[in-house]
NUZA-268978 format. One record per atom (N, C-alpha, C): residue number from 1; residue in three letters; chain; x, y, z. Coordinates in nm, 2 decimals. Example, Ala and Ser with C-alpha at 12.3 -4.5 7.8 and 13.67 -1.06 7.14 Angstrom:
BEGIN
num  residuo  cadena  u  v  w
1  ALA  A  1.32  -0.57  0.78 $
1  ALA  A  1.23  -0.45  0.78 $
1  ALA  A  1.32  -0.33  0.78 $
2  SER  A  1.28  -0.22  0.71 $
2  SER  A  1.37  -0.11  0.71 $
2  SER  A  1.29  0.00  0.79 $
This chain:
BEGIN
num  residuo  cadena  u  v  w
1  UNK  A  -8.11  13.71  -4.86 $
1  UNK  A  -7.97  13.74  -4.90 $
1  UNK  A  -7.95  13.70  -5.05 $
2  UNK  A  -8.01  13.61  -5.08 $
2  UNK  A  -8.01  13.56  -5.21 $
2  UNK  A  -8.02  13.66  -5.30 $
3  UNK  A  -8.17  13.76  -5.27 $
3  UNK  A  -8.24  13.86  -5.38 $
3  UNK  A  -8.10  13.97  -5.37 $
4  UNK  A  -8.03  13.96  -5.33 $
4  UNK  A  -7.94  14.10  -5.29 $
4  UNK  A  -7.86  14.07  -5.42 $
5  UNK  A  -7.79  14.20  -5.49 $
5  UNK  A  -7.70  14.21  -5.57 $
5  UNK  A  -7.52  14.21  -5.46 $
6  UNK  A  -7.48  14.18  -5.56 $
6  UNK  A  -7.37  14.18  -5.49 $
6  UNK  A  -7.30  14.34  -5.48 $
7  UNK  A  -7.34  14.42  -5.57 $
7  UNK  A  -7.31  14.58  -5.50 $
7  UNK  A  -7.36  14.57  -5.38 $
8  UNK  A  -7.49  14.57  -5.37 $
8  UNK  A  -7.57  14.61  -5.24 $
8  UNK  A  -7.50  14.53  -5.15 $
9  UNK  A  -7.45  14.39  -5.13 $
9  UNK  A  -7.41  14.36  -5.00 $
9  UNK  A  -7.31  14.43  -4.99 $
10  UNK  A  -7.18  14.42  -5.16 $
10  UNK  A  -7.06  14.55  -5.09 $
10  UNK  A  -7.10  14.65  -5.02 $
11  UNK  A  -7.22  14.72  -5.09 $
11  UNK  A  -7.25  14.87  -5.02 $
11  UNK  A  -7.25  14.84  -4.89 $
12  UNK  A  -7.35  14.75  -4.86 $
12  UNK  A  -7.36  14.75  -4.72 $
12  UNK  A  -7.25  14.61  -4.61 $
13  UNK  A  -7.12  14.61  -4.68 $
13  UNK  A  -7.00  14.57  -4.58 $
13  UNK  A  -6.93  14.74  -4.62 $
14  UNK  A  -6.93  14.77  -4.71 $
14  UNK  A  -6.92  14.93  -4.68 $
14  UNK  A  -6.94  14.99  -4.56 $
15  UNK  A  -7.04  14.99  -4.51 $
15  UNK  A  -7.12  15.09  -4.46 $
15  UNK  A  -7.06  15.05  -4.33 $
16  UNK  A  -7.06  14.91  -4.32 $
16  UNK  A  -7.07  14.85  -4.18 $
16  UNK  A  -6.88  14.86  -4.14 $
17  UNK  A  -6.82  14.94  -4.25 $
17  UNK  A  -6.70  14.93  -4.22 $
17  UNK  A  -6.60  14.80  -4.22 $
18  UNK  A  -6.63  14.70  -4.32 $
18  UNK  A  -6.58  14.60  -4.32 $
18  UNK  A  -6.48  14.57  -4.44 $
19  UNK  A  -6.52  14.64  -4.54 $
19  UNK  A  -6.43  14.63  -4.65 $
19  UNK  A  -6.46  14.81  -4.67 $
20  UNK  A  -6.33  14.84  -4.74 $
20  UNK  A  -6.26  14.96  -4.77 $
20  UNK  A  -6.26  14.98  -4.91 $
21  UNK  A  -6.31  15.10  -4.96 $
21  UNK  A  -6.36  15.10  -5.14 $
21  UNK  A  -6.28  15.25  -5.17 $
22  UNK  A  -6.22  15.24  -5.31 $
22  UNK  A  -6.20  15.39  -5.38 $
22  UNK  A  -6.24  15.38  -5.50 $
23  UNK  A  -6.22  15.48  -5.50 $
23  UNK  A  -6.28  15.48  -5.68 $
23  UNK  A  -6.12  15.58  -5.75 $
24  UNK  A  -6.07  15.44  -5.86 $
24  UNK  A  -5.93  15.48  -5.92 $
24  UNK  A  -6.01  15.49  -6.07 $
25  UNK  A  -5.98  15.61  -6.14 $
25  UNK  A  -6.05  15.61  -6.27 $
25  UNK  A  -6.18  15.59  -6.26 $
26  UNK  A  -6.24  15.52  -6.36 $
26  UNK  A  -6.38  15.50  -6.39 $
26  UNK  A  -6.41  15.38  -6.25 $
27  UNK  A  -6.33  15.30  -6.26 $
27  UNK  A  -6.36  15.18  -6.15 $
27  UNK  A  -6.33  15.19  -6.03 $
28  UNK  A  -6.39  15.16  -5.92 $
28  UNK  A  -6.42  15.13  -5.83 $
28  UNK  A  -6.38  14.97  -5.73 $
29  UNK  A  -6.26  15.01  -5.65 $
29  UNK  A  -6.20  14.87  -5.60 $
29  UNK  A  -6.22  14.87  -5.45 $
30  UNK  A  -6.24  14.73  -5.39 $
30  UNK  A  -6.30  14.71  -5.26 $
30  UNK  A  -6.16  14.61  -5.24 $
31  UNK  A  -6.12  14.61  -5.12 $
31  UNK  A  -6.06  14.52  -5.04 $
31  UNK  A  -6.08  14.50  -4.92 $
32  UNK  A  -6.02  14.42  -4.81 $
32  UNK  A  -6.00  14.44  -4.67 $
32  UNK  A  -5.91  14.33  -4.63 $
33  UNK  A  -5.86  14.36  -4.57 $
33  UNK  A  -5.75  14.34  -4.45 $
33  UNK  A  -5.79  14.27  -4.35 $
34  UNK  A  -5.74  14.12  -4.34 $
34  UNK  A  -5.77  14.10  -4.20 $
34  UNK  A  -5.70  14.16  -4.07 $
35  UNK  A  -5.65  14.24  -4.09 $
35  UNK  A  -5.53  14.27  -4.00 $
35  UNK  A  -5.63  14.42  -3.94 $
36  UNK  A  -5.70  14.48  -4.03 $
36  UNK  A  -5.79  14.60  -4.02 $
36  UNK  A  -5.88  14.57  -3.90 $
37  UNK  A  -5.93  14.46  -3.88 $
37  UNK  A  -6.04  14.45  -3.75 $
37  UNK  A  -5.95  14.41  -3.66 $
38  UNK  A  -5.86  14.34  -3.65 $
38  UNK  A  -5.75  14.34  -3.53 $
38  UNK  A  -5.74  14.48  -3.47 $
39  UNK  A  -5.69  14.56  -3.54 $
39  UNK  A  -5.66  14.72  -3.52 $
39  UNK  A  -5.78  14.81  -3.45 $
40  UNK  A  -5.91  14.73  -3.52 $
40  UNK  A  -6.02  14.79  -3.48 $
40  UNK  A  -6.05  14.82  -3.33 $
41  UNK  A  -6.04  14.65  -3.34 $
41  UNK  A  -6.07  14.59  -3.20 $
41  UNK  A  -5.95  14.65  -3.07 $
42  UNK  A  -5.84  14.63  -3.13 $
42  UNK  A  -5.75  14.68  -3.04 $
42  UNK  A  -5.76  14.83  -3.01 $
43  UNK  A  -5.81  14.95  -3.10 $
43  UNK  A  -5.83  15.08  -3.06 $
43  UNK  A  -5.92  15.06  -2.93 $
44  UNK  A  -6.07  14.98  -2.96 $
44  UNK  A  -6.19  15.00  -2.91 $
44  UNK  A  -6.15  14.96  -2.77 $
45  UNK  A  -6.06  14.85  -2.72 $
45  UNK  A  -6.01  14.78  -2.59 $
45  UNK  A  -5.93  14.90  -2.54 $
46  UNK  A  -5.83  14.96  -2.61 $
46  UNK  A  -5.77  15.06  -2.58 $
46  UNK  A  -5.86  15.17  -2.53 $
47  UNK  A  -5.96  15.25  -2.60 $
47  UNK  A  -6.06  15.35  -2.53 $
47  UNK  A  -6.13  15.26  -2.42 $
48  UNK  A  -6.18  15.16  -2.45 $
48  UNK  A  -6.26  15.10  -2.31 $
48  UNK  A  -6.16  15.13  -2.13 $
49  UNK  A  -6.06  15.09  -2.22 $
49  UNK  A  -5.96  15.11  -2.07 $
49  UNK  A  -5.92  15.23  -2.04 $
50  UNK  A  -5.91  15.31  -2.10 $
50  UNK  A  -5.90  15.44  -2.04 $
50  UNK  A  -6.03  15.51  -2.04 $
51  UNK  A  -6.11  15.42  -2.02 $
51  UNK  A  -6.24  15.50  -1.97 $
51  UNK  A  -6.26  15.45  -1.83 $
52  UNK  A  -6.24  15.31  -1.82 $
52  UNK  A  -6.23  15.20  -1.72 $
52  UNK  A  -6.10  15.29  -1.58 $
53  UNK  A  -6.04  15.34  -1.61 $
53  UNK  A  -5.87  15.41  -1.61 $
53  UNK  A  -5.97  15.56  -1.53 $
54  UNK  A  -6.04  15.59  -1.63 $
54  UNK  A  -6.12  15.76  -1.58 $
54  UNK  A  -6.21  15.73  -1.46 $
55  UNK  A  -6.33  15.65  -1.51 $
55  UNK  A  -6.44  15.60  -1.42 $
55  UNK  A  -6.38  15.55  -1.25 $
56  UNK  A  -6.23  15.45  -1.30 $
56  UNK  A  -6.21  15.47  -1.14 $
56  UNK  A  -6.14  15.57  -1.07 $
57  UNK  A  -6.11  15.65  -1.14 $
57  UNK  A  -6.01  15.79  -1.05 $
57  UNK  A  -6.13  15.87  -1.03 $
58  UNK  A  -6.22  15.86  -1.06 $
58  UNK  A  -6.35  15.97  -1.04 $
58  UNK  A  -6.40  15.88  -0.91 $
59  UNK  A  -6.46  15.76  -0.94 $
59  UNK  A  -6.49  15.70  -0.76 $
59  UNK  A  -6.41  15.70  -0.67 $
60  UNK  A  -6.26  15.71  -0.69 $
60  UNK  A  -6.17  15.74  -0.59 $
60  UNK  A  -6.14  15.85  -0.53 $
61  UNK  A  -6.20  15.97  -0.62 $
61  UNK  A  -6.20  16.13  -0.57 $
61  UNK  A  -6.36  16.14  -0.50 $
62  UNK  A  -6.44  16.04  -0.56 $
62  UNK  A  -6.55  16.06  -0.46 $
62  UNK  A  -6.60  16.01  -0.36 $
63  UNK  A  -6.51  15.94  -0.34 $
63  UNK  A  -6.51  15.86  -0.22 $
63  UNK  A  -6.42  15.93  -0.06 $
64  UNK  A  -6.32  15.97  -0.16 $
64  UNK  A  -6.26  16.11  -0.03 $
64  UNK  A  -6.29  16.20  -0.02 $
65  UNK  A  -6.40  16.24  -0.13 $
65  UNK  A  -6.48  16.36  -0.06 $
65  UNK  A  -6.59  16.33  0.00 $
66  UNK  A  -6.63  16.17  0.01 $
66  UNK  A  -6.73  16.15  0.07 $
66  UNK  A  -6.70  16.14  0.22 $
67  UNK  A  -6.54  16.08  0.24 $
67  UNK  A  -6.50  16.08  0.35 $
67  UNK  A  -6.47  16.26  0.44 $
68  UNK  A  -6.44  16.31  0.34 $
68  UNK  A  -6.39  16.43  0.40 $
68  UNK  A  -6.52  16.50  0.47 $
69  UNK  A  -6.64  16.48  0.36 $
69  UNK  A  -6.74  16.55  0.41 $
69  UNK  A  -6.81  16.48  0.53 $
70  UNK  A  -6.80  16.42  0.57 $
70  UNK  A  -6.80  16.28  0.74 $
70  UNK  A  -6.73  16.35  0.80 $
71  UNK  A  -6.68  16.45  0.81 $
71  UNK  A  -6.59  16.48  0.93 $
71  UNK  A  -6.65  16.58  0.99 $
72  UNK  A  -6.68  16.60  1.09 $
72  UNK  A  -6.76  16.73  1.17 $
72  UNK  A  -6.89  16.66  1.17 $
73  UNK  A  -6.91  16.58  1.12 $
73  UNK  A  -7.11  16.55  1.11 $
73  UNK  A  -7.10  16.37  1.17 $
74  UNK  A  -7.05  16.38  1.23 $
74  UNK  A  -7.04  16.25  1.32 $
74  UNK  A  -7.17  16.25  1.43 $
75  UNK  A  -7.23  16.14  1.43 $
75  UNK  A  -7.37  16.15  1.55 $
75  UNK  A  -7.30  16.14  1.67 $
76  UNK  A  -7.34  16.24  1.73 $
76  UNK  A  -7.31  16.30  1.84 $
76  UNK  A  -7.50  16.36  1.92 $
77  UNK  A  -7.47  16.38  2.06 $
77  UNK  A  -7.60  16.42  2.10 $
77  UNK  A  -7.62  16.56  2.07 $
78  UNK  A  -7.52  16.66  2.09 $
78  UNK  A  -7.52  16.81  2.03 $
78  UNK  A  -7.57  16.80  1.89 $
79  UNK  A  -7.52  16.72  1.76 $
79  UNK  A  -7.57  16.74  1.64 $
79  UNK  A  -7.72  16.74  1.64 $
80  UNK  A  -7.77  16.60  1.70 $
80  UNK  A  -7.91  16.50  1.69 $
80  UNK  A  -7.98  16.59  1.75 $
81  UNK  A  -7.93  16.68  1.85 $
81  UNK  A  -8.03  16.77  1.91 $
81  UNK  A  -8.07  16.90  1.83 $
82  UNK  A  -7.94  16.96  1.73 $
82  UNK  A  -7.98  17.05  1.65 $
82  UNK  A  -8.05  17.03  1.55 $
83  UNK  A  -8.06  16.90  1.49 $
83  UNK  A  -8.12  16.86  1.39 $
83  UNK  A  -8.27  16.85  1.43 $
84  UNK  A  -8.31  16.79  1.57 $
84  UNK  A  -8.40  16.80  1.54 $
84  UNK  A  -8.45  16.96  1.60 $
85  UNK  A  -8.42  17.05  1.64 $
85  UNK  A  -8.39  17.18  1.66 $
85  UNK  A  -8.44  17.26  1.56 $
86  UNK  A  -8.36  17.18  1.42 $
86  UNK  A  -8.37  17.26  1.27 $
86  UNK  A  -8.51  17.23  1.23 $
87  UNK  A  -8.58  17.08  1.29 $
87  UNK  A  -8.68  17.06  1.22 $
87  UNK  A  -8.82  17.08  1.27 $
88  UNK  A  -8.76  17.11  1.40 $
88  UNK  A  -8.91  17.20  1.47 $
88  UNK  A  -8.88  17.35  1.39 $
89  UNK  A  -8.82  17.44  1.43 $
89  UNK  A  -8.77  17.59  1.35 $
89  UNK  A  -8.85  17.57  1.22 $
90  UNK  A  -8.86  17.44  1.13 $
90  UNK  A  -8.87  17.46  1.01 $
90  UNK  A  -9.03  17.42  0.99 $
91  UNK  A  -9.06  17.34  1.06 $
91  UNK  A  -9.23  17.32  1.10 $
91  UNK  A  -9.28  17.43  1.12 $
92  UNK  A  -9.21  17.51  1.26 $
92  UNK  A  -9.28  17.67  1.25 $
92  UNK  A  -9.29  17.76  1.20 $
93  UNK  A  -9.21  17.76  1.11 $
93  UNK  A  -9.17  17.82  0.97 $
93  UNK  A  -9.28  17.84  0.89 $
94  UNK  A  -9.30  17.73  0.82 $
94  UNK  A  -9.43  17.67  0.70 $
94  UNK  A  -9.56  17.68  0.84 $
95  UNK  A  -9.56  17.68  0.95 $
95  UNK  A  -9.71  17.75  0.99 $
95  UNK  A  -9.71  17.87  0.99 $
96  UNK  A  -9.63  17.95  1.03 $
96  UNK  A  -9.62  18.11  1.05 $
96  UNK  A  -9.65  18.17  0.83 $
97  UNK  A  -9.57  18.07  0.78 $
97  UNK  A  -9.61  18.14  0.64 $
97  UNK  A  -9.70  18.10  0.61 $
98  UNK  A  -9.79  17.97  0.65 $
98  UNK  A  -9.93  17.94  0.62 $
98  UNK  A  -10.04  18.07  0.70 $
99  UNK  A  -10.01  18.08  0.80 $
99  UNK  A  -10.10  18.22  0.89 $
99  UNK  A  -10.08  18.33  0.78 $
100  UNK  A  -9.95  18.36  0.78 $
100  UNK  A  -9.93  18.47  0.65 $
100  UNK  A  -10.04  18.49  0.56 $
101  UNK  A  -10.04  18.33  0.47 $
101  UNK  A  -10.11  18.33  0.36 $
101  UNK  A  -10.26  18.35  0.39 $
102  UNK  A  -10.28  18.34  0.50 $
102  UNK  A  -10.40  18.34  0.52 $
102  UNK  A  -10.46  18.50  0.53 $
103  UNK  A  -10.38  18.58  0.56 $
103  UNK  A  -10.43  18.74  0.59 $
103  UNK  A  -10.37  18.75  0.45 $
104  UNK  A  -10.31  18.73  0.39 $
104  UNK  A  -10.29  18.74  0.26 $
104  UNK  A  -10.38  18.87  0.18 $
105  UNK  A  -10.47  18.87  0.18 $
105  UNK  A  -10.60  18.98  0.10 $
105  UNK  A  -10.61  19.07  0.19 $
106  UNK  A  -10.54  19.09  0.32 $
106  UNK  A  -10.54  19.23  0.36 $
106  UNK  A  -10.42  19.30  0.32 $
107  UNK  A  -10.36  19.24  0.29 $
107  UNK  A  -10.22  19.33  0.26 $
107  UNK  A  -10.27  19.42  0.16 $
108  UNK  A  -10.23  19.56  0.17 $
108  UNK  A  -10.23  19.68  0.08 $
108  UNK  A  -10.23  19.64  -0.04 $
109  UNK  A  -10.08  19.60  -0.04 $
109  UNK  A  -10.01  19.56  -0.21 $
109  UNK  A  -10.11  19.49  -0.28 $
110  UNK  A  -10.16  19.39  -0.21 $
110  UNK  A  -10.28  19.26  -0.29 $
110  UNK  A  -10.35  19.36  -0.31 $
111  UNK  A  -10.42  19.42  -0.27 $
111  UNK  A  -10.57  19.49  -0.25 $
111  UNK  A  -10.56  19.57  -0.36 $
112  UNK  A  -10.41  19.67  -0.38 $
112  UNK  A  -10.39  19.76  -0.47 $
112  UNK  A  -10.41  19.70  -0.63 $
113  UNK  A  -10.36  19.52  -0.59 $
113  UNK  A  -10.29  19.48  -0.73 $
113  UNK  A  -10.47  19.42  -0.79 $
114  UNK  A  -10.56  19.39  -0.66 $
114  UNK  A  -10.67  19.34  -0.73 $
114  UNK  A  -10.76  19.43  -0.80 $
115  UNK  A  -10.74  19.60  -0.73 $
115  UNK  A  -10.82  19.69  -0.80 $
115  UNK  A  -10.72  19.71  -0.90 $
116  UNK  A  -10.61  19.72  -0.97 $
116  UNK  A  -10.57  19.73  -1.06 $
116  UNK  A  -10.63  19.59  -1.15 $
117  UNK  A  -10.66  19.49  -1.15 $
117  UNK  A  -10.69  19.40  -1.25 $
117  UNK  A  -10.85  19.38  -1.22 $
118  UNK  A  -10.90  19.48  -1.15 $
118  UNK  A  -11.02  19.44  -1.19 $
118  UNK  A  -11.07  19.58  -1.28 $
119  UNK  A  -11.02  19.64  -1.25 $
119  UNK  A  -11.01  19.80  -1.36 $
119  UNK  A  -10.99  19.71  -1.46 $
120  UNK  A  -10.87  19.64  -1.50 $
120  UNK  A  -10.84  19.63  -1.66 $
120  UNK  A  -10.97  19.57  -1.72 $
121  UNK  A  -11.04  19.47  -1.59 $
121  UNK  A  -11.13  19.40  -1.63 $
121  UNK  A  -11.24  19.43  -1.68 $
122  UNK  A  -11.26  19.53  -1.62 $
122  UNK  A  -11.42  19.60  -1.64 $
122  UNK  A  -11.36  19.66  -1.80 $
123  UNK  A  -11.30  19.73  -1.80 $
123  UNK  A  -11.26  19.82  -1.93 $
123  UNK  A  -11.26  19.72  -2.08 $
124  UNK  A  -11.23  19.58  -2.01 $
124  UNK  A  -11.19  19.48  -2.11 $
124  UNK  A  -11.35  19.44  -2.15 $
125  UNK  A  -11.43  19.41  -2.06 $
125  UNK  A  -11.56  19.36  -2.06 $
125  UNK  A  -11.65  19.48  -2.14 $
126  UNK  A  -11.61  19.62  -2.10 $
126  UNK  A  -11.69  19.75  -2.15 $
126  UNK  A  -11.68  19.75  -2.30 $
127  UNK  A  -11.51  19.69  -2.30 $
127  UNK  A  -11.44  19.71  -2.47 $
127  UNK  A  -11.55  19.62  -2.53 $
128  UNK  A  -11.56  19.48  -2.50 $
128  UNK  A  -11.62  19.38  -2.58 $
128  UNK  A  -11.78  19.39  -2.59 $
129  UNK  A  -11.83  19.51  -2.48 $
129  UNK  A  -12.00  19.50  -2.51 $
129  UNK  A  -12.01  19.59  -2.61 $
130  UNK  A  -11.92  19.71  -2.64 $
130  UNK  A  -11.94  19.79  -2.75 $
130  UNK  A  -11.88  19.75  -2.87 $
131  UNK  A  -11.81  19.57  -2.87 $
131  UNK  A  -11.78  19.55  -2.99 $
131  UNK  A  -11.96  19.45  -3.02 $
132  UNK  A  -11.99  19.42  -2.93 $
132  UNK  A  -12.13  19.31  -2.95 $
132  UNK  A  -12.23  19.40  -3.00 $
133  UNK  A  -12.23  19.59  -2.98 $
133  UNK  A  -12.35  19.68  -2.99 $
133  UNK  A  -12.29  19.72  -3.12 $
134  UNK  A  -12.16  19.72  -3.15 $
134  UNK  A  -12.17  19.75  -3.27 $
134  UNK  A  -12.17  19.64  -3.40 $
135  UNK  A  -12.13  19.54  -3.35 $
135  UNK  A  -12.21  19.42  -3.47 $
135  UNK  A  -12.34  19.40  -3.47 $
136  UNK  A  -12.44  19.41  -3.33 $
136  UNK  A  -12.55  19.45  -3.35 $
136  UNK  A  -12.59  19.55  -3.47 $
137  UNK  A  -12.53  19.64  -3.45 $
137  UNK  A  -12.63  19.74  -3.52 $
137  UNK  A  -12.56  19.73  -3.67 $
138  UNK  A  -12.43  19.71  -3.67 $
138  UNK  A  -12.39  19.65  -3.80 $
138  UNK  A  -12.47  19.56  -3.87 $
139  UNK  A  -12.58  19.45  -3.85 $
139  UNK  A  -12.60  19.34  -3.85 $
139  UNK  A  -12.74  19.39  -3.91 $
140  UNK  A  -12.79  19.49  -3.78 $
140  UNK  A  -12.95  19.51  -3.84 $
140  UNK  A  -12.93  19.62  -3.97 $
141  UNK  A  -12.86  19.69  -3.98 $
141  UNK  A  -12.83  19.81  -4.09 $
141  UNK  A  -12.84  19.70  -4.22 $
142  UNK  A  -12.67  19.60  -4.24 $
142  UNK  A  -12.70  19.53  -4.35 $
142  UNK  A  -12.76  19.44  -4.38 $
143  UNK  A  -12.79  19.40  -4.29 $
143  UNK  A  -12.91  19.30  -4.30 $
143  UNK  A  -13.04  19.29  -4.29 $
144  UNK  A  -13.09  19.39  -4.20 $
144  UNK  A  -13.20  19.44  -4.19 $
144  UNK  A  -13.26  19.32  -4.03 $
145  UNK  A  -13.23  19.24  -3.99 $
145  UNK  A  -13.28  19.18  -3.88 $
145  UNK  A  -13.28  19.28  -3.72 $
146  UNK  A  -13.40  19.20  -3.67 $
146  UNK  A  -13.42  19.28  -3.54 $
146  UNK  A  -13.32  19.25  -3.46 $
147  UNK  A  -13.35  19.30  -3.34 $
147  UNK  A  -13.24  19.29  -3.29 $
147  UNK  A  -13.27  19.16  -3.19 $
148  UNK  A  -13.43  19.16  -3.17 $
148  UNK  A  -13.42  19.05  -3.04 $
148  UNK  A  -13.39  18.91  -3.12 $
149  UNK  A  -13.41  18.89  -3.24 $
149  UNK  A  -13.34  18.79  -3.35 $
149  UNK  A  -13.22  18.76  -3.35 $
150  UNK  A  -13.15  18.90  -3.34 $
150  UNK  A  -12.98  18.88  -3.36 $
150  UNK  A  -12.95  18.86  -3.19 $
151  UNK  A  -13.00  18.89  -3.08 $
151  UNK  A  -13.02  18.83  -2.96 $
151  UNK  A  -13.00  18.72  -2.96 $
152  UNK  A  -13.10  18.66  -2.98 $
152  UNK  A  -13.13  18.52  -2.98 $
152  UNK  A  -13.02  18.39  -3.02 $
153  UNK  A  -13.01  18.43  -3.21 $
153  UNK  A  -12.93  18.38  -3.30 $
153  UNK  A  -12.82  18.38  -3.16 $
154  UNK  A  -12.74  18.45  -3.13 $
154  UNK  A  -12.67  18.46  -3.09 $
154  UNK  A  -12.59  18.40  -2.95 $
155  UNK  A  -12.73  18.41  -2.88 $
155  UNK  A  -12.72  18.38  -2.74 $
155  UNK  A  -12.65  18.53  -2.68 $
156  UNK  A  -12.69  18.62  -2.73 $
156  UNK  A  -12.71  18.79  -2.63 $
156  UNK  A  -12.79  18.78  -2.50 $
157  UNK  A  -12.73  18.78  -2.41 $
157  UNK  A  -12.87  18.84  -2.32 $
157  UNK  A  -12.94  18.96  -2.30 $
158  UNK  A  -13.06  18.95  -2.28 $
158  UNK  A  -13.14  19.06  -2.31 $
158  UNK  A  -13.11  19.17  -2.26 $
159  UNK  A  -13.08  19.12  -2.12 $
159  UNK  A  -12.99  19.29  -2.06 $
159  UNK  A  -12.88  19.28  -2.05 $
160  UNK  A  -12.79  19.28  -2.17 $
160  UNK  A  -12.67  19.33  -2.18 $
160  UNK  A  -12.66  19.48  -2.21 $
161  UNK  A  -12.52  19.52  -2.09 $
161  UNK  A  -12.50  19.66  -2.04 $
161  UNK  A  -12.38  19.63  -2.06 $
162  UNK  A  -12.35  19.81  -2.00 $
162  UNK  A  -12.18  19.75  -1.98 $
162  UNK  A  -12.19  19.79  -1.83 $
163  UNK  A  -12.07  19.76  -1.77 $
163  UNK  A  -12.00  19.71  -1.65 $
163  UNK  A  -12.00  19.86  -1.61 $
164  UNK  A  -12.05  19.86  -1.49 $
164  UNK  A  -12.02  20.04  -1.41 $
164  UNK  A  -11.93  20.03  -1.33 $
């Protein structure tokens, strides 16, 4: 505190909202009020309670809907028996769609959608050996190296084709 200028602590009772500054002419005047943090404090008590004022009218509305929604769903043996009714239905459910999944790859649709992506695949694979045959032969033209070299260098396999 010592090393501080006394601007810099103004600035910073400034900042912190504790004294109040204008600038009249060339100069610059600071004051404060003790009456200013009274006022402060009394806004802030003021918003706290009408938040305090909001927060309980909201648990009061949720608490009658919590009650309202209790009505009809009272344990009874009719409910406890649907319920658990709902949860066998729902067990058989997730096995009938597990068997599903399981024939899964006969379905047309799949079969259609896998020869569509294995077409793209092959074409994609076809594209990329005639980009490897033609940096090959790019390679031996300006450079003059063999090819089982540029193989090698490379990690080519020797019988690279394309895809039928």
């Amino acid at each position: 505190l010592a090393s501080m200028s006394v601007k810099e602590i103004l600035q910073s009772l400034v900042d912190d909202g504790m004294v109040d500054t204008d600038r009249i002419g060339t100069s610059n005047y600071f004051w404060a009020f003790p009456s200013k943090a009274l006022h402060a404090r009394k806004r802030k008590l003021e918003e706290l309670e009408s938040q305090v004022a909001e927060s309980s009218q909201k648990k009061e509305a949720l608490q009658k809907s919590i009650e309202k929604s209790k009505i009809g769903r009272e344990d009874t043996k009719e409910r406890t028996a649907l319920i658990k009714e709902l949860a066998a239905l729902q067990h058989k459910k997730e096995q009938l769609k597990a068997e599903i999944d399981k024939y899964r790859e006969c379905d047309p649709d799949v079969v259609e959608e896998m020869r569509q992506k294995n077409k793209v695949a092959k074409e994609a694979a076809n594209r990329w050996t005639d980009n490897i045959f033609s940096i090959k032969s790019w390679a031996k033209r300006k450079f003059g190296f063999e090819e089982s070299r540029i193989d090698k260098s490379f990690g080519i396999p020797e019988d690279l084709d394309y895809v039928d």
